[in-house]
Residue frames relative to the residue before (quaternion, step in Angstrom):
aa qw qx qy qz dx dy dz
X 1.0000 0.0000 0.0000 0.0000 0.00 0.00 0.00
X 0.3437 -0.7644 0.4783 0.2623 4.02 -0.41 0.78
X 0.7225 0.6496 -0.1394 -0.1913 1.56 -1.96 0.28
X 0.8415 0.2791 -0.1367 0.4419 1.14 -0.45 -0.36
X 0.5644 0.1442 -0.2048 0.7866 -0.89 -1.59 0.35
X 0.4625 -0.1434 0.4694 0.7383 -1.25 -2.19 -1.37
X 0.5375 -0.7196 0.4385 -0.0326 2.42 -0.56 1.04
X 0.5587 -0.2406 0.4021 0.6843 3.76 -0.88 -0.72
X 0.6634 -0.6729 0.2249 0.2377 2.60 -1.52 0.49
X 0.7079 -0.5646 0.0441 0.4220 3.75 -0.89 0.86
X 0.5166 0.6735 -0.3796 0.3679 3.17 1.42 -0.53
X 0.3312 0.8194 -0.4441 0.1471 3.46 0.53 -0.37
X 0.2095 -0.8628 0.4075 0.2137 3.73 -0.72 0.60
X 0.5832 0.3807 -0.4452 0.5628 3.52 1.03 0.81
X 0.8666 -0.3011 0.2222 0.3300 2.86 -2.09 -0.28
X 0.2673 0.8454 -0.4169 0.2003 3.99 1.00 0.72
X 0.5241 0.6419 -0.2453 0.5030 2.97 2.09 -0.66
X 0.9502 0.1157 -0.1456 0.2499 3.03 1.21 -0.39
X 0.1096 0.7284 -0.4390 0.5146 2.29 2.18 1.34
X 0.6251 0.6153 -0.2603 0.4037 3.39 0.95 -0.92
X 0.6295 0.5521 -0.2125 0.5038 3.29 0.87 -1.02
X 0.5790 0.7396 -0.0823 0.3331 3.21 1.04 -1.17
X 0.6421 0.2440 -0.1115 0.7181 2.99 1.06 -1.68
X 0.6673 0.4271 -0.5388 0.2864 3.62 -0.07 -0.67
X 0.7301 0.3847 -0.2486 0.5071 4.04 0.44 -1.28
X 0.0138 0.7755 -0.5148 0.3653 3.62 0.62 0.91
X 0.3219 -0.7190 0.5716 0.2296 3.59 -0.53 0.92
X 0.1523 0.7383 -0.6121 -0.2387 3.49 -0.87 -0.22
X 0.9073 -0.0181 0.0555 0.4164 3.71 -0.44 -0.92
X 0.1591 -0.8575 0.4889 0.0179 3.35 0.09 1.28
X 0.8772 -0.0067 -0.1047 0.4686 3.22 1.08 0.31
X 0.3326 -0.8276 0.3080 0.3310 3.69 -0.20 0.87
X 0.5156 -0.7298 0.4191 0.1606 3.53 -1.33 0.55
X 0.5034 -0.6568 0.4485 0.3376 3.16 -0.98 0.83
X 0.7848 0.2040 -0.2157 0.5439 3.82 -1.37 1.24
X 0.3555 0.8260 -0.4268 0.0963 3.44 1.16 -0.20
X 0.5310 -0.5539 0.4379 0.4685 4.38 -0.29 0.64
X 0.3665 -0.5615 0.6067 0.4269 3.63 -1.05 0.50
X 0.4536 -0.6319 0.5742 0.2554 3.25 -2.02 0.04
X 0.4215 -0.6507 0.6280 0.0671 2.78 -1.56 1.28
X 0.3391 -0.7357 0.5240 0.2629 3.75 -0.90 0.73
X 0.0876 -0.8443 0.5278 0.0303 3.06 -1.00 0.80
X 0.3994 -0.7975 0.2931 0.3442 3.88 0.01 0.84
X 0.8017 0.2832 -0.2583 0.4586 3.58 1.13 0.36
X 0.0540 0.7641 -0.4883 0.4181 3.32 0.92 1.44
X 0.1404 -0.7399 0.6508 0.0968 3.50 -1.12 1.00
X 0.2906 -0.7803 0.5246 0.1773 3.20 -0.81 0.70
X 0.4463 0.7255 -0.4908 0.1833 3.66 0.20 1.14
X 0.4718 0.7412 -0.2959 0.3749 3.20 -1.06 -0.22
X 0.4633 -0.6750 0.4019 0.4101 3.74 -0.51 -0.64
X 0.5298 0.6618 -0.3897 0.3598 3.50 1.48 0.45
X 0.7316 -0.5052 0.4354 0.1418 3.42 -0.92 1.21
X 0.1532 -0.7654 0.5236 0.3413 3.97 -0.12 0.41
X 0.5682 0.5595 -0.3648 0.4806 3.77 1.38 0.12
X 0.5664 0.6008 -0.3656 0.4297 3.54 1.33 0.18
X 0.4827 -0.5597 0.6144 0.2762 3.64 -1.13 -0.12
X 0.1214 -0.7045 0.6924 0.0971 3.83 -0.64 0.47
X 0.6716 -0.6040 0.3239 0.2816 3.30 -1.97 0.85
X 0.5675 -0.5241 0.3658 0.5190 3.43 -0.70 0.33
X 0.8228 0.0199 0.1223 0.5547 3.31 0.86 -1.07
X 0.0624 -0.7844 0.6051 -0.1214 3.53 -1.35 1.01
X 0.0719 -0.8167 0.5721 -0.0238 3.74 -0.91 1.29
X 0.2372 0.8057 -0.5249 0.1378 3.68 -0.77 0.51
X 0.4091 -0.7474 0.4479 0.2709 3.56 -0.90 0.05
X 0.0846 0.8395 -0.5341 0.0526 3.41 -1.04 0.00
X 0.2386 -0.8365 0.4816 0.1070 3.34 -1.01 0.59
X 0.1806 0.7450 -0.6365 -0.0847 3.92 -1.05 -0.57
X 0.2791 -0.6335 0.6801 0.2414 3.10 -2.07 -0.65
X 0.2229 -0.7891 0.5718 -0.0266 3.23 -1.07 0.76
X 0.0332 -0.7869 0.5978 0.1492 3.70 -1.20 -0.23
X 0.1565 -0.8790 0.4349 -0.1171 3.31 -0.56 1.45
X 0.4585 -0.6105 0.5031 0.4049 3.83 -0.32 0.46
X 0.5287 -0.5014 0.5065 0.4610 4.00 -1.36 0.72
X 0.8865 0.1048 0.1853 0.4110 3.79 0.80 -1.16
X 0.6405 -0.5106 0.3457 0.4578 3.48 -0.70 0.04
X 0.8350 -0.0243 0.0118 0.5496 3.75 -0.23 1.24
X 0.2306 0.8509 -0.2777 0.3816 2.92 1.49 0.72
X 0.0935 -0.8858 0.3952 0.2245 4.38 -0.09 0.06
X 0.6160 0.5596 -0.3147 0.4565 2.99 1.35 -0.14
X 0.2409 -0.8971 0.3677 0.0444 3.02 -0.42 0.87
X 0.5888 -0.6634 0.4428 0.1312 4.09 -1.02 1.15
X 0.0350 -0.8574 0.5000 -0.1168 3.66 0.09 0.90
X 0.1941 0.8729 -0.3904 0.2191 3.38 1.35 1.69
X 0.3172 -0.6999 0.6374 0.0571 3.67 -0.87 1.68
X 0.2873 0.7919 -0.5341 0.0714 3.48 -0.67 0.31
X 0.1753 0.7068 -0.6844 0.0369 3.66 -1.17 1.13
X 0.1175 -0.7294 0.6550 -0.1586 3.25 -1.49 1.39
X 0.3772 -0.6272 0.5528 0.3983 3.47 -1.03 -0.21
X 0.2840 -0.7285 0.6141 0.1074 3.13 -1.20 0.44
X 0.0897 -0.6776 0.7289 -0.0391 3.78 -1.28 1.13
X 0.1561 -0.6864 0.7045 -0.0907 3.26 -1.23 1.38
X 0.0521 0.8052 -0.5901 0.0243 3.96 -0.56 0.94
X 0.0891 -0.7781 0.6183 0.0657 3.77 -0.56 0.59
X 0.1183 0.7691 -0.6250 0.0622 3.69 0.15 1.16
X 0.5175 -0.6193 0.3086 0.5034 3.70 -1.03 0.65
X 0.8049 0.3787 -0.3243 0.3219 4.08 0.77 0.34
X 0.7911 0.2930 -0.0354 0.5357 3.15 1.80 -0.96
X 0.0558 0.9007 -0.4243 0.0750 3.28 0.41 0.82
X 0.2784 -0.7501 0.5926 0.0937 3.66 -1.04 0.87
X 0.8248 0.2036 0.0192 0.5271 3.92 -1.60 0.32
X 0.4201 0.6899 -0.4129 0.4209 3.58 -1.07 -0.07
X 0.5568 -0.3566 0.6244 0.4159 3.84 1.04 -0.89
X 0.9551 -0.1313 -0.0758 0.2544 3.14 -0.33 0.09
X 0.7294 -0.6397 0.1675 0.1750 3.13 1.05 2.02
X 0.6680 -0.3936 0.2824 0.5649 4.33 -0.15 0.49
X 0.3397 0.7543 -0.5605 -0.0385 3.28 -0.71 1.03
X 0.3418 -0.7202 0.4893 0.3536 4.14 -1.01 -0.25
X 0.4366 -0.7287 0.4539 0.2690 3.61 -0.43 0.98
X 0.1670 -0.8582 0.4733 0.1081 3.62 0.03 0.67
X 0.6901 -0.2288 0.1622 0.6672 3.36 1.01 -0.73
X 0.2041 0.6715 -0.6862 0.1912 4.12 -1.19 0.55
X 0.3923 -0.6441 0.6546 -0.0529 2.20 -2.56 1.30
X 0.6447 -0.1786 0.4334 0.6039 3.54 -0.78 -0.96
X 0.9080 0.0641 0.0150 0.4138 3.18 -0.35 -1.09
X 0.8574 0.0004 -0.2991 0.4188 3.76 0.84 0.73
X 0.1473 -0.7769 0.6045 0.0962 3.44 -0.86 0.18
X 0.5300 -0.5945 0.6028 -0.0485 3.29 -1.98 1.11
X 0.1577 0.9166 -0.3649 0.0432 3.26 -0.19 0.88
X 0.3044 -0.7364 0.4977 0.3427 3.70 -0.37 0.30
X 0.2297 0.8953 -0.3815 0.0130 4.40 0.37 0.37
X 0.3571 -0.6899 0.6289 -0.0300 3.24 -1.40 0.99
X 0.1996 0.7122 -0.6440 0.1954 3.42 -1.25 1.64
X 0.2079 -0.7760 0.5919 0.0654 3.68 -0.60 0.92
X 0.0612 -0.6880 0.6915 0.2114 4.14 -1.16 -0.19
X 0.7495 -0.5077 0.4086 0.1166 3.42 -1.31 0.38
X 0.3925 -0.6676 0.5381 0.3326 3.80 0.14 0.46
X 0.3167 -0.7860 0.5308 0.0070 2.67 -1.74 1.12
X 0.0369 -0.8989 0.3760 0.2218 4.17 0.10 0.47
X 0.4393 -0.6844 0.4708 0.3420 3.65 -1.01 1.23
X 0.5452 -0.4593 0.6333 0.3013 3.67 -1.75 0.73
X 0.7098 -0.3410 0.4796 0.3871 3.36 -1.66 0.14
X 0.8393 0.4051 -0.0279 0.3615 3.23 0.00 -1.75
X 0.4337 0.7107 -0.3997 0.3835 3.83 1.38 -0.04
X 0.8285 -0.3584 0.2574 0.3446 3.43 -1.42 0.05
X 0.6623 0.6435 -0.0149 0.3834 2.46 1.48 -2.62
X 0.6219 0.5802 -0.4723 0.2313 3.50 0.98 -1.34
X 0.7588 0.3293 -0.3359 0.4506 3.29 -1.66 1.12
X 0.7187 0.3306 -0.3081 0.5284 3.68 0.97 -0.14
X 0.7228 -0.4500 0.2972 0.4321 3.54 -1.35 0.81
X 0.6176 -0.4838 0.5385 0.3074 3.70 -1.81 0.89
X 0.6751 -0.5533 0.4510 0.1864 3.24 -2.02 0.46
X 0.1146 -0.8646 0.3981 0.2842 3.29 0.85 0.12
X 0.6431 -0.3245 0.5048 0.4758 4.06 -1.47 -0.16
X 0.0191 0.7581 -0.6485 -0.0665 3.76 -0.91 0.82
X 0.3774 -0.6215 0.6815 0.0830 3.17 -1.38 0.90
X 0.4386 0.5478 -0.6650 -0.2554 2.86 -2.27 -0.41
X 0.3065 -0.7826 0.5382 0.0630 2.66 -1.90 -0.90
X 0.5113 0.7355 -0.4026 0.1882 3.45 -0.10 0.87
X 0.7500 -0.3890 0.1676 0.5080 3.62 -0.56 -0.76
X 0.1082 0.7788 -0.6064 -0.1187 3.64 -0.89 0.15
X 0.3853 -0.7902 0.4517 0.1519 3.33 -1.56 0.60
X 0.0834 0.9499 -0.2981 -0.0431 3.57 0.02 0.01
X 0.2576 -0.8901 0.3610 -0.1052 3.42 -0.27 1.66
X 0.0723 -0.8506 0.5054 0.1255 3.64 -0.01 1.42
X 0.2013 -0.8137 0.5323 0.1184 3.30 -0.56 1.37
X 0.7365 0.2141 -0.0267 0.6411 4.13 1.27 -0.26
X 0.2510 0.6753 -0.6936 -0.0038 3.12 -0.61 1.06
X 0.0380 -0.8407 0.5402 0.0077 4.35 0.09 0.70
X 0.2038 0.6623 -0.6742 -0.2556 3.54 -1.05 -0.69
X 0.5198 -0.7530 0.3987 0.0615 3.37 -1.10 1.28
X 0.7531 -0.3475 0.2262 0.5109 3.60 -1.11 0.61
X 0.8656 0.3912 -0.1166 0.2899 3.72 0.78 -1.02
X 0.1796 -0.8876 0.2959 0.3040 3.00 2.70 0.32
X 0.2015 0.4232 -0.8040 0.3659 2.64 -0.11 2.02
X 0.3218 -0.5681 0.7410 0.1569 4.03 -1.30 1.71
X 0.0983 0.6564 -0.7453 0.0636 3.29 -1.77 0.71
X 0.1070 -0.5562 0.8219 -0.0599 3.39 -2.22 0.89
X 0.2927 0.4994 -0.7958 -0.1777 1.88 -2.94 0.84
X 0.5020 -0.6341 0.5708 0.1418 2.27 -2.05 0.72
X 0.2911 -0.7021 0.6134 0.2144 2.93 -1.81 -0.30
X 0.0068 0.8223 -0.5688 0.0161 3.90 -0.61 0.75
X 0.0974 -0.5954 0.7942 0.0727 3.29 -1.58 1.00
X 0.2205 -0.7100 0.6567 -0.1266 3.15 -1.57 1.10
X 0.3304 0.8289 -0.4471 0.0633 3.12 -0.34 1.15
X 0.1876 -0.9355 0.2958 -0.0468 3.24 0.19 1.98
X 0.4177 -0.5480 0.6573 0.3054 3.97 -1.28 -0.53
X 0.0225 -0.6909 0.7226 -0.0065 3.43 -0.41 0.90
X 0.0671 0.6969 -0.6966 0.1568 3.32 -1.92 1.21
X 0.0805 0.6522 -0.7499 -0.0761 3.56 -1.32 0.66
X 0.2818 -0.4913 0.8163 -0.1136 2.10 -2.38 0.70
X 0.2075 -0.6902 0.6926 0.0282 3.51 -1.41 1.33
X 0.6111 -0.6108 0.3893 0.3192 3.80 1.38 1.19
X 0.5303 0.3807 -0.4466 0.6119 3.79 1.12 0.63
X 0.7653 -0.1886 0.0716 0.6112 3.86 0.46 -0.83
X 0.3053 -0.6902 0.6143 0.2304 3.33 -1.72 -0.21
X 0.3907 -0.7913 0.4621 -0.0875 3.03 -1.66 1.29
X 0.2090 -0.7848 0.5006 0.2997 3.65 0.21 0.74
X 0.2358 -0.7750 0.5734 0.1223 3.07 -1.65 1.16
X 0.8103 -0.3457 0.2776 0.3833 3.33 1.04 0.04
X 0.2208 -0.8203 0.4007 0.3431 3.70 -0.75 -0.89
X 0.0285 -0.8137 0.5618 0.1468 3.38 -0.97 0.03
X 0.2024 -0.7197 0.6171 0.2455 3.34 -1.57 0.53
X 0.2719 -0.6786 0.6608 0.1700 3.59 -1.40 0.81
X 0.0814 0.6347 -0.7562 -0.1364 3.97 -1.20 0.02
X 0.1519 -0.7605 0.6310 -0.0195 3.22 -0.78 1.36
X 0.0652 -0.5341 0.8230 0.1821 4.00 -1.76 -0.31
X 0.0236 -0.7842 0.6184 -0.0466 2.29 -2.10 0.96
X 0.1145 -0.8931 0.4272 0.0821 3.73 -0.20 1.33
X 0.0246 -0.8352 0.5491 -0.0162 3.45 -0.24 1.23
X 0.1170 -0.6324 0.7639 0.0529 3.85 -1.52 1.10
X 0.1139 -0.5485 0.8177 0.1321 2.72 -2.48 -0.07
X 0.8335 0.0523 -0.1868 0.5173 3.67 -0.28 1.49
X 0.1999 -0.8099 0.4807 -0.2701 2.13 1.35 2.29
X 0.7719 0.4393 0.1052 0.4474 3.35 1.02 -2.00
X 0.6508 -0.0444 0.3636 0.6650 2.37 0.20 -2.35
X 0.7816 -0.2337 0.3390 0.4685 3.36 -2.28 0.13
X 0.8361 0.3180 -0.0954 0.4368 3.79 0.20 -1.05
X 0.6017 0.4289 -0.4963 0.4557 3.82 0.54 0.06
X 0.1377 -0.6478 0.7482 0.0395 3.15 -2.03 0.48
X 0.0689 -0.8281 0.5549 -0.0399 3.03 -1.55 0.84
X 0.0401 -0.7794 0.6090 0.1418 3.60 -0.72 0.64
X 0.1639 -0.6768 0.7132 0.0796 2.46 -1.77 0.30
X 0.0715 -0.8271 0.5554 0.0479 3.84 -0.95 1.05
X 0.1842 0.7185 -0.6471 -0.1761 3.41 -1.29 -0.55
X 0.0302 0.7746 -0.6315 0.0169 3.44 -1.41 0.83
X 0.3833 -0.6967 0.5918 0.1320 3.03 -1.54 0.04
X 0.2849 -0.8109 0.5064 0.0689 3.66 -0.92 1.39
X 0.1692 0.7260 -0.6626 -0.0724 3.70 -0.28 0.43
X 0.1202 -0.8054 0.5804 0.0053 4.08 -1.15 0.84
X 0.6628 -0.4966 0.4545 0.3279 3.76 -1.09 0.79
X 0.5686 -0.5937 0.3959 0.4092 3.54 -1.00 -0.12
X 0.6487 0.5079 -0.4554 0.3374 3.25 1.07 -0.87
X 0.6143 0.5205 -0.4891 0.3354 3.85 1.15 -0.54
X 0.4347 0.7404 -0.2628 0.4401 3.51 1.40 -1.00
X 0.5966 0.3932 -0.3350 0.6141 3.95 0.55 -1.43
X 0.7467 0.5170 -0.3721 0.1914 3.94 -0.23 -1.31
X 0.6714 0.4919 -0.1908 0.5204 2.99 1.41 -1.20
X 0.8502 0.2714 0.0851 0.4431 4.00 0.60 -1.23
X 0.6487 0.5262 -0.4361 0.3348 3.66 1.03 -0.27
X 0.0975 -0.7196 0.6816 0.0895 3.93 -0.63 0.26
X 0.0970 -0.7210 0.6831 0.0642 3.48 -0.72 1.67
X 0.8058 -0.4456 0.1943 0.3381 2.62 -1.97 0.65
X 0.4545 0.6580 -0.3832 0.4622 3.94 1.47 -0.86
X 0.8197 0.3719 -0.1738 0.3995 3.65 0.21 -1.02
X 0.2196 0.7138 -0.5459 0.3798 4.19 1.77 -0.22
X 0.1338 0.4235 -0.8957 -0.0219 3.45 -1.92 0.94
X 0.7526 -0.4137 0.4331 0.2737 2.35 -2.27 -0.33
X 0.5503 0.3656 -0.3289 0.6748 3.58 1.49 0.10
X 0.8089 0.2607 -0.0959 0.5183 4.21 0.15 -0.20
X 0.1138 -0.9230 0.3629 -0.0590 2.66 0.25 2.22
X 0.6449 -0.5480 0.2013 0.4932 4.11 -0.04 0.16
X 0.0205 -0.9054 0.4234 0.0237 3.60 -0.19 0.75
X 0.0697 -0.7155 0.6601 0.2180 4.19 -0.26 0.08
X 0.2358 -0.6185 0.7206 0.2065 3.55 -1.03 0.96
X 0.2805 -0.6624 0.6880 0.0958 3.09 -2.21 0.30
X 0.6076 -0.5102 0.5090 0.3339 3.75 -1.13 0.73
X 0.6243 0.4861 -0.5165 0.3274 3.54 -1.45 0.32
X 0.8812 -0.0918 0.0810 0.4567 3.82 -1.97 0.07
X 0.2154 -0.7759 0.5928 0.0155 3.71 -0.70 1.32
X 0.6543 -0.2635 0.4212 0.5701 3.75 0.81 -1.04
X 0.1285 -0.7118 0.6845 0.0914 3.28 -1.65 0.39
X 0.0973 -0.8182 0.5591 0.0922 4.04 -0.41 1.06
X 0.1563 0.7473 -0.6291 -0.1460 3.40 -1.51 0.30
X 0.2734 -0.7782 0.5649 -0.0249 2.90 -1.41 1.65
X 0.2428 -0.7716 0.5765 0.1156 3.14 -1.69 0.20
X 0.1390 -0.8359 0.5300 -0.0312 3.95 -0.39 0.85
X 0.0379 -0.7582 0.6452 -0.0857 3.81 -0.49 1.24
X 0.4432 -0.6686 0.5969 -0.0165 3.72 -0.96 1.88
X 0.4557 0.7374 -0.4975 0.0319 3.49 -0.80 -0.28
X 0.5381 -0.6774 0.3923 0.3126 3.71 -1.08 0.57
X 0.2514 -0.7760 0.5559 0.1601 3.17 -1.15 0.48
X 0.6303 0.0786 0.2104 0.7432 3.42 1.45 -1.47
X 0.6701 -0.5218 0.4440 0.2855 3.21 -1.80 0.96
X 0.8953 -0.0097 -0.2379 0.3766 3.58 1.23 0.48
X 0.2355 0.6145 -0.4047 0.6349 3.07 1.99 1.34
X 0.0816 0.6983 -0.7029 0.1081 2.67 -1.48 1.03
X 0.2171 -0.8004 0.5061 0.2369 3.51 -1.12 1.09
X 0.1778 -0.7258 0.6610 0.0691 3.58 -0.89 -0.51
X 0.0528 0.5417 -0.8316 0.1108 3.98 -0.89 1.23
X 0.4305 0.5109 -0.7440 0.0101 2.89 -2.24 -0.20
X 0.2646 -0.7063 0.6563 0.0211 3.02 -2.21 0.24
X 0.2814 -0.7631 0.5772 0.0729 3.71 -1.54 0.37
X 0.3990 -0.6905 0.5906 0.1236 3.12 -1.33 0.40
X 0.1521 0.8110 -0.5484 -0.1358 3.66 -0.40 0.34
X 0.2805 -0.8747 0.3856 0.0869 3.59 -1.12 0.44
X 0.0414 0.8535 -0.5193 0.0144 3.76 0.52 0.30
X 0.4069 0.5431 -0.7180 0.1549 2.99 0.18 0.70
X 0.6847 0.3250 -0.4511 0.4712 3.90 -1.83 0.85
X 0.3124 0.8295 -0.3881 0.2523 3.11 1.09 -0.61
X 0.5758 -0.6951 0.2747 0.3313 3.99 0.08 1.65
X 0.7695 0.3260 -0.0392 0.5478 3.78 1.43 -1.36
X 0.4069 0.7968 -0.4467 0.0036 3.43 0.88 0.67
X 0.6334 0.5450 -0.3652 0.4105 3.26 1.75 0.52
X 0.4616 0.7132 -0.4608 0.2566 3.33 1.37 0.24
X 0.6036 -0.5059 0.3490 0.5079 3.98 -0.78 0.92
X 0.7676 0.5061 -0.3050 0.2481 3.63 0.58 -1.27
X 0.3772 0.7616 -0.1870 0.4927 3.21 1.78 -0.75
X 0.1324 0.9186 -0.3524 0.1205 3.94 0.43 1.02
X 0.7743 -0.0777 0.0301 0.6273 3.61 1.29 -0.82
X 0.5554 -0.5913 0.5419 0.2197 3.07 -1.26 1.87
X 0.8200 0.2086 -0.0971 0.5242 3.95 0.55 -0.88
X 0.1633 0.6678 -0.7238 -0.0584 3.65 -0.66 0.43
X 0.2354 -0.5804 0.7456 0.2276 3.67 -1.81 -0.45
X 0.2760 -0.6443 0.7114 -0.0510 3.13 -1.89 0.57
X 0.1748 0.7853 -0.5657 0.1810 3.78 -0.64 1.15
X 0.0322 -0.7951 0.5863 -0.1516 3.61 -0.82 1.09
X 0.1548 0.8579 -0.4889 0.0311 3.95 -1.37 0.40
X 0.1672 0.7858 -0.5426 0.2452 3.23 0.01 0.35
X 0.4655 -0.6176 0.5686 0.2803 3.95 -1.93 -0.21
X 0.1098 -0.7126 0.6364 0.2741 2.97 -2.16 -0.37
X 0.4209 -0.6879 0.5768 0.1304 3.29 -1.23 0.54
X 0.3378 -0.6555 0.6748 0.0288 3.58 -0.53 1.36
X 0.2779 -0.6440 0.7077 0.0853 3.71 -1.29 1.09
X 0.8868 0.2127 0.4035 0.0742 1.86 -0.22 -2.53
X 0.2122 0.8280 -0.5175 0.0390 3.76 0.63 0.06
X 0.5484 -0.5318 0.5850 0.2724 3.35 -1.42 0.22
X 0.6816 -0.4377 0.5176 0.2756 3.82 -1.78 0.87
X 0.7536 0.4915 -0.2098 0.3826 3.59 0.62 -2.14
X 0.5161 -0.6306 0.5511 0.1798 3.23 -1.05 0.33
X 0.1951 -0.5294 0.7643 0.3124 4.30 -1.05 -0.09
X 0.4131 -0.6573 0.6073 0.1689 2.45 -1.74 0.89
X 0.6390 0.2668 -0.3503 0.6307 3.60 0.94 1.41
């Protein structure tokens, strides 16, 4: 789930890949303010957009935006998600609770300069099986959720003879994963992600930004059964009984390019690679490609920003 993002995690089988994208190529400040608060570093900050890591960013900011993406149904998965999507988008940066931004509903548990503690939340989108898929005849993907702690450590934050400003970080994630088809909800297990993460601004140009990630997914069995188990109810003659088992899900690396269109447009492509090979379930029927990939683009549109300043 991506991502993410990052989101839940990268593997995800709906349109999370490009929710991710989404939040990361966010606009923020397109232009700095008089009297503006000095910045304060902060170890999970995205540097995109046209704001300055030596700048302050609005407290708050609303706008809309669309894209399209293509996503695996699942982790190693062949069928494939064909997900349009436009929404508005709110991005808050309060000094505990903070929304969008990169890095999806979180609670500031404790932070420094250079790390921070968090309490975070990140969901992906159901996913629906073709006739002719593996799945056909077994139960629907459901909406996934989670939720738990994550940690995150800037080890580099520099900008360089040619002011281009750059970070990375580091993040462990360690979450509750549940769905729910919005009648009830279902534990899905857990999983832990340790991710890196190399962000610029004048990647290109003065105004593009770019990340670049890679992580690893390791998940309980019950997430493992959701994705890969075939009980004995669900046996054809092509989809043979299987008991999945907890351990190594995949590892993904991705890549995200920002860039302006208009003094408050902003586009955003990028794409990912995922791998499974070793992967714990590579012999389960449902279990389909050692390599898949994941690619999405689209814009946002900046309204709105708030007067107030973050206090980073």
């Amino acid at each position: 789930m991506p991502k993410s993002v990052a989101p839940l995690f990268h593997y995800s089988y709906s349109s999370v890949f490009l929710i991710g994208l989404f939040t990361f190529c966010t606009p923020v400040t397109l232009f700095a303010q008089e009297n503006e608060t000095a910045k304060v570093e902060k170890a999970d900050r995205a540097i995109t957009g046209f704001e300055s890591i030596e700048e302050s960013q609005p407290l708050w900011e609303f706008g809309a935006g669309g894209g399209y993406a293509q996503t695996p149904n699942y982790p190693a998965s062949s069928e494939r998600n064909h997900v349009a999507l436009a929404a508005p988008y709110f991005i808050y940066r309060g000094d505990i609770f903070r929304v969008g931004d990169g890095g999806g509903v979180r609670a500031v548990v404790a932070e420094q300069s250079n790390w921070e503690l968090d309490l975070s939340f990140d969901g992906a989108l159901s996913a629906n099986s073709d006739e002719d898929d593996v799945r056909q005849g077994m139960p629907e993907l459901d909406f996934l959720f989670e939720v738990g702690p994550q940690l995150v450590y800037l080890a580099l934050e520099d900008t360089d003879e040619r002011g281009r400003q750059k970070r990375l970080n580091f993040r462990l994630q360690a979450r509750a994963v549940f769905s729910t088809d919005f009648k009830r909800i279902n534990q899905r297990g857990y999983v832990i992600e340790p991710e890196i993460e190399w962000q610029q601004r004048g990647f290109v140009t003065e105004k593009t930004s770019l990340s670049v990630r890679f992580s690893m997914t390791f998940a309980t069995e019950a997430l493992h059964d959701y994705f890969y188990q075939v009980d004995p109810v669900f046996a054809t003659n092509e989809r043979d009984v299987f008991d999945a088992k907890g351990g190594y899900l995949g590892s993904e690396f991705s890549v995200g390019l920002g860039f302006p269109i208009s003094k408050n447009i902003r586009g955003f492509i990028g794409g990912s690679i995922s791998s499974h090979h070793g992967a714990e379930n590579e012999q389960s029927p449902l279990f389909e490609n050692k390599l898949n990939w994941q690619a999405g683009a689209g814009f946002v549109w900046r309204l709105y920003t708030s007067d107030a300043r973050a206090n980073y």
